[in-house]
C-alpha positions in Angstrom: 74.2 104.0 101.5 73.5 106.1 98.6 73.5 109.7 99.0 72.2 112.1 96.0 73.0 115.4 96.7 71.5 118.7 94.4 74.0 121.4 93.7 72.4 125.3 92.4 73.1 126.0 89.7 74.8 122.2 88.5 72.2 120.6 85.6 73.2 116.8 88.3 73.1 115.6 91.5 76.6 114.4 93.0 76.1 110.6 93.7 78.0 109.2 95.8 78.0 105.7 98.4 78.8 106.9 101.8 78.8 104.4 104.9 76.2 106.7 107.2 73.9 109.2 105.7 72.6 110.6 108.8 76.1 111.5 109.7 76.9 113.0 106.4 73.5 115.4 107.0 74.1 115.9 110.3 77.5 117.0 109.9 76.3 119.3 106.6 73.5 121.2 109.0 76.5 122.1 111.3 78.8 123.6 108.4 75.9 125.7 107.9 74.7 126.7 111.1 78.7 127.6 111.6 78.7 129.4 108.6 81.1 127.2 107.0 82.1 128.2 103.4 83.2 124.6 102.0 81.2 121.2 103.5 83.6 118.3 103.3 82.3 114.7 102.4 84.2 110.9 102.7 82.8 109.0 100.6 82.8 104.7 101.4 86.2 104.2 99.2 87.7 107.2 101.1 87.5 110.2 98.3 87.1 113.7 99.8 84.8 115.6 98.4 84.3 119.6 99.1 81.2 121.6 98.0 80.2 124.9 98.6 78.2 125.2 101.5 75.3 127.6 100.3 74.9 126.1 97.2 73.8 122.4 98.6 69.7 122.3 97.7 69.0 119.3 99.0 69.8 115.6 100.2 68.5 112.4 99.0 69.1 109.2 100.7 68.9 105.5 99.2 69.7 102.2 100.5 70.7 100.8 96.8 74.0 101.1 96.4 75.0 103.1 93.1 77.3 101.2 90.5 80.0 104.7 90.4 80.9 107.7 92.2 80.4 111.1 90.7 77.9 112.9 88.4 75.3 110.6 86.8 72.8 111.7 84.0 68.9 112.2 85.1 66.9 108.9 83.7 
């Protein structure tokens, strides 16, 4: 699935394919509740990717699958 994810103070979302979204949130909503300072995400081709924890605005899920990983420009 596609997950778009908003960043403070970043101008674009991160964009990335992971294989189960629900996990991915679930797993975010502990690092915070635990106070975690970096959330950790594996993305479908296996990349790691850390962001800070407090700095995630929000979550957007899509069943389309994006053509890339990474930052993408707002159409």
């Amino acid at each position: 699935m596609r997950l778009r994810i908003g960043v403070s103070e970043a101008t674009k979302e991160l964009d990335i394919e992971v294989a189960d979204s629900d996990a991915v949130i679930a797993a975010y909503e502990k690092a915070a509740e635990d106070g975690a300072r970096m959330f950790w995400i594996e993305e479908s081709a296996g990349e790691r990717l850390g962001v800070v924890t407090d700095k995630i605005l929000y979550f957007a899920v899509d069943a389309a699958s994006p053509t890339g990983v990474g930052f993408r420009p707002d159409n």
